[in-house]
C-alpha positions as CSV (number, residue, x, y, z in Angstrom):
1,X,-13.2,-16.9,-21.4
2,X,-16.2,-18.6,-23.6
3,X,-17.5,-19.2,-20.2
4,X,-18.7,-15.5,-19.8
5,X,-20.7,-15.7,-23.2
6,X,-22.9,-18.1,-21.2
7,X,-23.4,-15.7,-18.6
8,X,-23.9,-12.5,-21.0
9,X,-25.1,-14.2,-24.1
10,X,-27.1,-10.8,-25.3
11,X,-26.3,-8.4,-22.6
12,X,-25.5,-5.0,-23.6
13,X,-22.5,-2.9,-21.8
14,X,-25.6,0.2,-22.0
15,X,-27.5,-1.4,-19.9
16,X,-27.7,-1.2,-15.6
17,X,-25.5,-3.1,-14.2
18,X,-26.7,-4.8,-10.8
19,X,-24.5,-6.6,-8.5
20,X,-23.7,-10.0,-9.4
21,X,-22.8,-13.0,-7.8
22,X,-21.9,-15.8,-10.3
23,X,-21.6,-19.6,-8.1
24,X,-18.3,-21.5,-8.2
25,X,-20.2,-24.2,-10.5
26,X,-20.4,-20.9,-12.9
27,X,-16.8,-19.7,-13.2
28,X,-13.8,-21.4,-13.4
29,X,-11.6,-20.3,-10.9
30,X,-10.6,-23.4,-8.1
31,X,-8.9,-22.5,-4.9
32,X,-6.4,-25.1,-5.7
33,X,-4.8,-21.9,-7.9
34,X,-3.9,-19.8,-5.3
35,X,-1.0,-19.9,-3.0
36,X,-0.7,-22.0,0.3
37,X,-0.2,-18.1,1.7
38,X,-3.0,-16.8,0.4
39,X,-5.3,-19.3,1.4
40,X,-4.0,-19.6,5.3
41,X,-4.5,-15.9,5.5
42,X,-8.1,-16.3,3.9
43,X,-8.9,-18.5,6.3
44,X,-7.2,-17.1,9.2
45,X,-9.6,-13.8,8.8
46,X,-12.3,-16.1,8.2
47,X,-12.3,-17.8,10.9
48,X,-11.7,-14.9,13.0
49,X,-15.4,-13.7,11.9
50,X,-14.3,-11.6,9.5
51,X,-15.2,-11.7,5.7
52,X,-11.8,-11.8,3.2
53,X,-11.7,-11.5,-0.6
54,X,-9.3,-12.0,-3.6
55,X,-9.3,-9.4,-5.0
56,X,-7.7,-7.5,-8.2
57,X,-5.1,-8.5,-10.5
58,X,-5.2,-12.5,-9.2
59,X,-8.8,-12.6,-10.0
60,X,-8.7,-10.9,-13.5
61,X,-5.4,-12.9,-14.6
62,X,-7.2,-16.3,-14.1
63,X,-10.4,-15.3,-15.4
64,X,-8.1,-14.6,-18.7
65,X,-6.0,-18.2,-18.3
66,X,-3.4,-15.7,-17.0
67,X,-1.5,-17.0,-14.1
68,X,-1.1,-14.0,-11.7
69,X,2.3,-12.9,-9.9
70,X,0.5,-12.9,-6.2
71,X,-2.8,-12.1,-4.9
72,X,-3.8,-9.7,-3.2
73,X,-6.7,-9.5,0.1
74,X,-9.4,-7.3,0.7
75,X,-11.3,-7.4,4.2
76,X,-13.4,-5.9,6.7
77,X,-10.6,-6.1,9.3
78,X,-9.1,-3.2,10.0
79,X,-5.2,-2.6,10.0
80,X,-4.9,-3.3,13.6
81,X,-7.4,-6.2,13.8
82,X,-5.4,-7.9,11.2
83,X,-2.0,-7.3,12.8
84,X,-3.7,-9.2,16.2
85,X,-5.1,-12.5,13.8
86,X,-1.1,-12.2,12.4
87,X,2.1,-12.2,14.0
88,X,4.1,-11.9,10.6
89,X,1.9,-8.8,10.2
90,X,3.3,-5.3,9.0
91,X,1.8,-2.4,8.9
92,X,3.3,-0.3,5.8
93,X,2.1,3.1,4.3
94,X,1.0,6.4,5.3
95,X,-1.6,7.5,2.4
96,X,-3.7,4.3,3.3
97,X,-2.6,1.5,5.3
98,X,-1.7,-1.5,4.1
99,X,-1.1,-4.8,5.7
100,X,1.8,-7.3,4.9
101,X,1.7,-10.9,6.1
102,X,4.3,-12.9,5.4
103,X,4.6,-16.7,5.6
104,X,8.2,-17.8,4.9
105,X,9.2,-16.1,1.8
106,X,5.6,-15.4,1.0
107,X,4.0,-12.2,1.2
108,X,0.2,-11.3,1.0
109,X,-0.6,-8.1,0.9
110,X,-3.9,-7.0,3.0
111,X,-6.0,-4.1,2.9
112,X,-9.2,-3.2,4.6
113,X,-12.4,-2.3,2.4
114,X,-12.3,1.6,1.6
115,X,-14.7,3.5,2.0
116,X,-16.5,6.3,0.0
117,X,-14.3,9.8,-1.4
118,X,-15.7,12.7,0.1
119,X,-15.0,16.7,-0.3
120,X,-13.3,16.2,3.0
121,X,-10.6,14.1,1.7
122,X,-7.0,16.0,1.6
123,X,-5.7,16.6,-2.3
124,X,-2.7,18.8,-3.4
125,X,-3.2,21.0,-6.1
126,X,-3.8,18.7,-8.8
127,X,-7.0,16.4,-7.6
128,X,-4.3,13.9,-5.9
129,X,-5.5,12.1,-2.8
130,X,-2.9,12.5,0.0
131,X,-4.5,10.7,2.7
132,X,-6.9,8.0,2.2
133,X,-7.8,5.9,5.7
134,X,-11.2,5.8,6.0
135,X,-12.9,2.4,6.4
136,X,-15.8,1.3,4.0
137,X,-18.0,-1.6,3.1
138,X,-17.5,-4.5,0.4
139,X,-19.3,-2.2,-1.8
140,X,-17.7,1.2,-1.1
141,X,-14.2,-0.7,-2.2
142,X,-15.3,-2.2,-5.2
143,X,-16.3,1.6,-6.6
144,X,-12.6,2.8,-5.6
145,X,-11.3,0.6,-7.3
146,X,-9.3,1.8,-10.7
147,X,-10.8,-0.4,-13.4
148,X,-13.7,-2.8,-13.8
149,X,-12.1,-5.4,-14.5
150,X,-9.9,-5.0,-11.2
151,X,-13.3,-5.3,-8.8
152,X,-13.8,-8.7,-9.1
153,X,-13.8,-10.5,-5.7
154,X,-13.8,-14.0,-5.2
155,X,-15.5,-15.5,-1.4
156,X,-13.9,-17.7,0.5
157,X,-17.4,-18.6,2.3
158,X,-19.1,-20.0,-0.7
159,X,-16.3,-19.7,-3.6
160,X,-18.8,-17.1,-5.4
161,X,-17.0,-14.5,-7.8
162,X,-18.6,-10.7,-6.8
163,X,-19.1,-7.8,-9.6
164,X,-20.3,-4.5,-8.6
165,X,-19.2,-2.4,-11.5
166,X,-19.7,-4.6,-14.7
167,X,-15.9,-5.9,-14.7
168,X,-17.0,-9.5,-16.1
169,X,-19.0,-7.8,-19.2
170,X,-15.5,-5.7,-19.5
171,X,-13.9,-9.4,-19.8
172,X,-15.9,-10.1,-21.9
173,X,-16.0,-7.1,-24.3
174,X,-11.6,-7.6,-23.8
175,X,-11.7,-3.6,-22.9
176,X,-9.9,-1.9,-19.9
177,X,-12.5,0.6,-18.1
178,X,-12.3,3.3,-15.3
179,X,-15.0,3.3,-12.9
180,X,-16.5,6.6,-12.2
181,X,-15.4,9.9,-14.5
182,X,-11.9,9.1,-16.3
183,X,-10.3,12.8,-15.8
184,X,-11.3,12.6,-12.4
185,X,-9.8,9.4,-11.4
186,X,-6.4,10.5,-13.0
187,X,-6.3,12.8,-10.8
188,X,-6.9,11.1,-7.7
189,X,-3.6,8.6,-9.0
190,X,-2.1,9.7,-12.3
191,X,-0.3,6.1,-12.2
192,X,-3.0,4.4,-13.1
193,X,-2.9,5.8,-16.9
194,X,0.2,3.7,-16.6
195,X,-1.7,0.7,-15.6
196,X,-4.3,1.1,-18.3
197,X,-1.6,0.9,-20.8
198,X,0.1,-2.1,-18.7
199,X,-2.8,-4.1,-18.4
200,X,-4.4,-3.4,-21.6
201,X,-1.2,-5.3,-23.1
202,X,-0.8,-7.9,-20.5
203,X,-4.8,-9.1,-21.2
204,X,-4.4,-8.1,-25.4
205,X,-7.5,-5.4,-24.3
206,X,-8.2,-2.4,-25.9
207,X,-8.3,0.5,-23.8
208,X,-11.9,1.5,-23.6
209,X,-12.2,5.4,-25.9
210,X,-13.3,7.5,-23.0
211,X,-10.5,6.1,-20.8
212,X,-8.2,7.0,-23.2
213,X,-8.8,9.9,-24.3
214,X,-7.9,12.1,-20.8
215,X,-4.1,10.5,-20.8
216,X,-2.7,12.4,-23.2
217,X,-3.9,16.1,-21.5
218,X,-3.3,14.7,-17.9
219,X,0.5,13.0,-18.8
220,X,1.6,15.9,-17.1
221,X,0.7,14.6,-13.9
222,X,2.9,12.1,-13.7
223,X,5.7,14.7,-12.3
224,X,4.1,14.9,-9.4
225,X,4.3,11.3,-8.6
226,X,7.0,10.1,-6.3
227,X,10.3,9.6,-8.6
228,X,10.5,6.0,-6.1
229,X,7.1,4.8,-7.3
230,X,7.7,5.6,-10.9
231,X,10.6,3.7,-10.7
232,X,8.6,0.6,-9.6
233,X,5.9,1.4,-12.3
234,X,8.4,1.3,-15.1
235,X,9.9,-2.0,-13.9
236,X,6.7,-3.3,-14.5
237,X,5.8,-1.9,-17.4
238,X,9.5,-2.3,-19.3
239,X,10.3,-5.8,-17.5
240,X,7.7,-8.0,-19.0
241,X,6.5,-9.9,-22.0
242,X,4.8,-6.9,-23.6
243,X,7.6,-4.7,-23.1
244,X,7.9,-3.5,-26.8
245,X,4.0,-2.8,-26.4
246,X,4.2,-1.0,-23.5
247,X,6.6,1.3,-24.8
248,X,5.2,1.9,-27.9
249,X,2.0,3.0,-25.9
250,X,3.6,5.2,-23.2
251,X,4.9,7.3,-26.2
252,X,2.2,7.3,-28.0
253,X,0.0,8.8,-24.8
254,X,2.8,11.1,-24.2
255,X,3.6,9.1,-21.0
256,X,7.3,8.6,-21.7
257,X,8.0,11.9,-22.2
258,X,6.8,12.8,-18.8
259,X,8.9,9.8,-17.1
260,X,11.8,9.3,-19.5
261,X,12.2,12.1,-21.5
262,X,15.3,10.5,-23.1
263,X,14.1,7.4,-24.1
264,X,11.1,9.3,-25.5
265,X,13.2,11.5,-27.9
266,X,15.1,8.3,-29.3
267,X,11.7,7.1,-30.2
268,X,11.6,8.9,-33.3
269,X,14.9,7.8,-34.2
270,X,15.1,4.8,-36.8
271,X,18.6,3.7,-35.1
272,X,17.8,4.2,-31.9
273,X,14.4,3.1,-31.6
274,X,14.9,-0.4,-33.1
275,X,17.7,-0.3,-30.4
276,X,15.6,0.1,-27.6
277,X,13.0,-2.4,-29.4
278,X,15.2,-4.7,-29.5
279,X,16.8,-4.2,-25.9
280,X,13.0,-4.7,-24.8
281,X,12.6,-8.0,-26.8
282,X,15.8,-9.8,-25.8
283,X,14.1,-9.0,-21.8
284,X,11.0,-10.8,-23.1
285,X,12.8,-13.5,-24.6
286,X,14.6,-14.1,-20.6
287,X,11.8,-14.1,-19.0
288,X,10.4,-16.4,-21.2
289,X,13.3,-18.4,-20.3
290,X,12.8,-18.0,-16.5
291,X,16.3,-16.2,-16.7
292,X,16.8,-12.9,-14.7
293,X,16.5,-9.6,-15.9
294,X,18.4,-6.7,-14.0
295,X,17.0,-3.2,-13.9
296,X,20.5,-2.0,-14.5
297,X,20.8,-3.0,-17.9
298,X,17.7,-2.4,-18.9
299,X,18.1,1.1,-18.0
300,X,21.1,1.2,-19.3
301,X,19.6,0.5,-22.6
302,X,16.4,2.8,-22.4
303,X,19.3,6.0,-21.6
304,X,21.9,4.7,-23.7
305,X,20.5,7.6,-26.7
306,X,21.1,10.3,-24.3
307,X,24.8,9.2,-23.3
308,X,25.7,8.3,-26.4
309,X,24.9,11.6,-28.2
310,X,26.4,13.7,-25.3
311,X,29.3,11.6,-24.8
312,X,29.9,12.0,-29.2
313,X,29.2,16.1,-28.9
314,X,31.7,16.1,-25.9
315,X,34.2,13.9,-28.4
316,X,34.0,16.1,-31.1
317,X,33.3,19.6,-29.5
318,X,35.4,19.5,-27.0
319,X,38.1,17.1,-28.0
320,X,38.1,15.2,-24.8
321,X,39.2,11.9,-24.3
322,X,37.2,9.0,-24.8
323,X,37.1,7.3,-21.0
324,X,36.3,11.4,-19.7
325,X,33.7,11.7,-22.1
326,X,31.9,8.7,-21.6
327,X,32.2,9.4,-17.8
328,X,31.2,13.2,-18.5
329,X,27.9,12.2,-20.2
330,X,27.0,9.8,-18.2
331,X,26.9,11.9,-15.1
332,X,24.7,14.3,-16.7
333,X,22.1,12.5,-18.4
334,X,21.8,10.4,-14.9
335,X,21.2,13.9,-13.6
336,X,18.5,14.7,-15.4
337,X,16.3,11.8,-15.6
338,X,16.9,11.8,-11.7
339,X,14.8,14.6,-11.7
340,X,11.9,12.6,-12.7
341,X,12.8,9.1,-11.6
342,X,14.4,7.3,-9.0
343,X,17.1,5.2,-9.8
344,X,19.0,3.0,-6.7
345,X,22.9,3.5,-6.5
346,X,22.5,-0.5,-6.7
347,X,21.8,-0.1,-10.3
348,X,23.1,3.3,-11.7
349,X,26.8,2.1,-10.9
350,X,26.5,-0.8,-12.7
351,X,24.7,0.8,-15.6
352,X,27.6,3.7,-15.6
353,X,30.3,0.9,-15.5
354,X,28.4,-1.0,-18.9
355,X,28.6,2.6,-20.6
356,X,32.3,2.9,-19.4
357,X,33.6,0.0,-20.4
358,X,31.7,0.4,-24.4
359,X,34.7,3.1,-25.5
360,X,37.2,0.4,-24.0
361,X,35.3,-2.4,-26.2
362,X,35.8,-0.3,-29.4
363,X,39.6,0.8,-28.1
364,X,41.2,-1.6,-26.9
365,X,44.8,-2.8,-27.9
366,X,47.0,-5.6,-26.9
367,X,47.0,-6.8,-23.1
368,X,44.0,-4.7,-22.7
369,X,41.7,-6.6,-24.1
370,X,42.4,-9.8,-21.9
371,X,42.5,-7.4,-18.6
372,X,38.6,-6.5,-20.5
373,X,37.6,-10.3,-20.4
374,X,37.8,-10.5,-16.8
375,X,36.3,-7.4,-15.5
376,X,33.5,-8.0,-13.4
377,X,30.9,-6.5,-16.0
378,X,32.4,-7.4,-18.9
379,X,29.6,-9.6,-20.1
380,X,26.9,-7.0,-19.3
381,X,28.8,-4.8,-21.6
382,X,29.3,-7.2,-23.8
383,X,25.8,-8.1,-24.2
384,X,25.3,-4.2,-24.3
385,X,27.7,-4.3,-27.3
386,X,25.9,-7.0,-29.3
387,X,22.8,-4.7,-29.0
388,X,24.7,-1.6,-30.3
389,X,25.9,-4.2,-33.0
390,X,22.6,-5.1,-34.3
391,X,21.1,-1.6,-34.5
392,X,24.4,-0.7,-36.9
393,X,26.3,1.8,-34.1
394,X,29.3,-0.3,-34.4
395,X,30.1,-2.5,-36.7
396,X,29.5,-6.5,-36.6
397,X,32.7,-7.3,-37.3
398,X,33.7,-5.7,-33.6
399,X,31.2,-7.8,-31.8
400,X,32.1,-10.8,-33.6
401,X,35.9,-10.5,-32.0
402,X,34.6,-9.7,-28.9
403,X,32.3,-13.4,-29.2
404,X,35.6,-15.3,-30.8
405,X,37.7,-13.7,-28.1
406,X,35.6,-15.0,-25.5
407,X,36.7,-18.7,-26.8
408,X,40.5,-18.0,-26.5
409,X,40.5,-18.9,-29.8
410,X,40.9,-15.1,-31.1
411,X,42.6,-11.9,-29.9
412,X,40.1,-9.6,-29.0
413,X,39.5,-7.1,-31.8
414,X,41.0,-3.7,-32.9
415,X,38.9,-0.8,-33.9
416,X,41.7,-0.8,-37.4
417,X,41.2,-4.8,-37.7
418,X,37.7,-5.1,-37.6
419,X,37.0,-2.3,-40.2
420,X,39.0,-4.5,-42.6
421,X,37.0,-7.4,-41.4
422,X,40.8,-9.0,-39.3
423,X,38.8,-9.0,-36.5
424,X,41.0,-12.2,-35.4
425,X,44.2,-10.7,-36.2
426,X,46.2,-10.5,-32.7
427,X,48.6,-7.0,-32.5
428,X,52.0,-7.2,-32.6
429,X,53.9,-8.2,-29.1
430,X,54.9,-5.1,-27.5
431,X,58.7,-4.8,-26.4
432,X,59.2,-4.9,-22.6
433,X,60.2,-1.8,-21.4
434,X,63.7,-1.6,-19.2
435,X,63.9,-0.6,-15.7
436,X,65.4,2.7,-14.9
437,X,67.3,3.0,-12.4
438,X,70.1,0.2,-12.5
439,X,70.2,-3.0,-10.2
440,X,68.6,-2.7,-7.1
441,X,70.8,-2.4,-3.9
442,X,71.2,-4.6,-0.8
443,X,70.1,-3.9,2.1
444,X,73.2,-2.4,4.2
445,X,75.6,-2.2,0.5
446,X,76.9,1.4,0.8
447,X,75.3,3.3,-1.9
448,X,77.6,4.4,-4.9
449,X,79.5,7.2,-5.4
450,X,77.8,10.5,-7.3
451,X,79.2,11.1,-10.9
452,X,81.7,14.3,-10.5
């Protein structure tokens, strides 16, 4: 970003700022970086008379040599004018309308300029805006957006980048920045203390003092959001390169406590904690790989200090068995972090079956232990194990049967054998057990005669 120092070699964050319009021969984004569906739907609102910005995140992540997930549109078009320019238009959202185009598997997301908030807006109780459809100019949008750095808008007419609230000395300065009154912007969307701390990590920023200091009084807030869009949030937050970072700065805002209450406790906990640390970095590392990440298992992870400390009270309060208790606690920490967060059925059964199968990991005998190796999620759980391993739950020695036994080299491991470091030990051969019941009869042989 040594570019900006050229625009703002003295310029003082104190100062006025006026609207800015820096040339493409003064900035360093190319149009050759954005997406062929980006750029047809530019130009398709363009030449339909209507102006059309990049906008946001895809502006801000290649200012910083960041190479942004998608990019998003902002026009004068309304909804309905943009669903006539589009056939592969959908309208989506009742709060404010947003428009998706899609070209092939390629979606841009659309939205009109919005215009200024006004006492007639409707909020619930807390300052929320629930609806949100009135119509602006380029300049009304740029002060709703959330953070300076997000109101940078590139021009597809003359390839000029457009700052109305300072965003490009914010660049400069590295610091993530509300526009307008902090408290009062919380309110309007509590996610976007979420974002602060997201972003703020992604770009290596520092979250600017007086945006800050609200969170921690307004966390609250967060239990009013949707449990559906928290879901998404946390994805974003926990399924990324700064995930450690990010998690370390939820909890330290008091924003995991209001989303994952669970995860939040184990924070404190030297076990635990470098569990879900090191849960976090292994997703880094796969993403770094361009391998997939599923939400299941990183949830499992971020709830596993719940179940496991009410599946080990139900072992040793209650005395029940093993496969119930693990089934028992499950059930009920799902329950409650349900209450604040949405989690799809197409990931809390698979996180419940890697939880299940972790007594049968540390349990199982004989011909159980091959049946293991070919259940569908063994190697979740597996992977699940090795994490348990490293944090000192169970002991090495288990997970290092489990890898051998993978090979077919090695039995899998007993709980027994792998104290005493025979992890590759295989049990004994069990005696086959003889039919009851005598030979069977043929069809149509008269049956025997009753013992007198």
């Amino acid at each position: 970003m040594n570019w900006l120092k050229t625009l703002f070699p003295r310029k003082r964050r104190s100062e006025r700022i006026e609207v800015r319009r820096i040339p493409r021969a003064e900035h360093p984004i190319s149009r050759s970086q954005f997406t062929q569906a980006t750029l047809r739907t530019l130009y398709g609102l363009k030449d339909a008379g209507y102006q059309a910005y990049v906008v946001g995140g895809g502006v801000r992540d290649l200012l910083a040599g960041e190479t942004p997930k998608d990019f998003d549109i902002a026009t004068d078009a309304h909804p309905e004018d943009v669903k006539r320019i589009f056939r592969s238009c959908r309208l989506i959202g009742r709060r404010f309308v947003i428009c998706h185009v899609r070209w092939g598997g390629e979606v841009v997301e659309v939205t009109t300029f919005r215009g200024v908030i006004t006492d007639e807006h409707e909020r619930d109780e807390t300052g929320r805006i629930l609806a949100d459809n009135e119509y602006g100019t380029l300049e009304t949008d740029a002060f709703r957006r959330d953070f300076t750095v997000n109101a940078l808008y590139y021009d597809i007419r003359d390839y000029a980048i457009v700052d109305f609230a300072g965003g490009l000395h914010d660049m400069q300065a590295r610091l993530i920045r509300l526009i307008g009154d902090p408290e009062l912007r919380y309110r309007e969307d509590p996610v976007r203390m979420l974002r602060a701390v997201r972003i703020a990590n992604k770009l290596s920023f520092e979250i600017e003092k007086d945006t800050a200091a609200p969170i921690p009084k307004l966390a609250g807030l967060l239990r009013e959001i949707p449990p559906a869009r928290l879901f998404d949030e946390v994805i974003k937050l926990l399924q990324s390169r700064e995930a450690v970072a990010n998690l370390e700065g939820l909890h330290r805002y008091g924003l995991l406590k209001q989303i994952l209450p669970v995860t939040d406790s184990a924070m404190g906990d030297a076990r635990y904690g470098e569990f879900l640390r090191q849960a976090l970095v292994n997703t880094a590392e796969r993403l770094a790989n361009d391998q997939t990440v599923s939400p299941a298992f990183l949830y499992a992870a971020l709830l596993w200090p719940g179940v496991v400390r009410e599946y080990q009270r139900l072992l040793q309060a209650e005395g029940q068995h093993p496969n119930d208790a693990i089934s028992q606690a499950s059930e009920r920490v799902l329950a409650r972090t349900l209450s604040t967060i949405m989690i799809p059925k197409r990931f809390s059964l698979p996180m419940r079956e890697i939880w299940a199968l972790q007594p049968r990991l540390e349990q199982t005998r004989g011909g159980r232990a091959k049946r293991l190796l070919t259940h569908p999620r063994f190697r979740a759980a597996y992977d699940f194990l090795l994490l348990r391993a490293a944090c000192g739950e169970v002991p090495q020695a288990l997970a290092d049967g489990w890898t051998q036994a993978q090979t077919g080299e090695l039995a899998a491991p007993e709980p027994d054998d792998a104290a005493d470091g025979d992890e590759g030990v295989a049990p004994p051969a069990r005696r086959k057990r003889r039919r009851r019941g005598g030979r069977r009869r043929r069809p149509g042989a008269p049956a025997p005669t009753p013992a007198q």
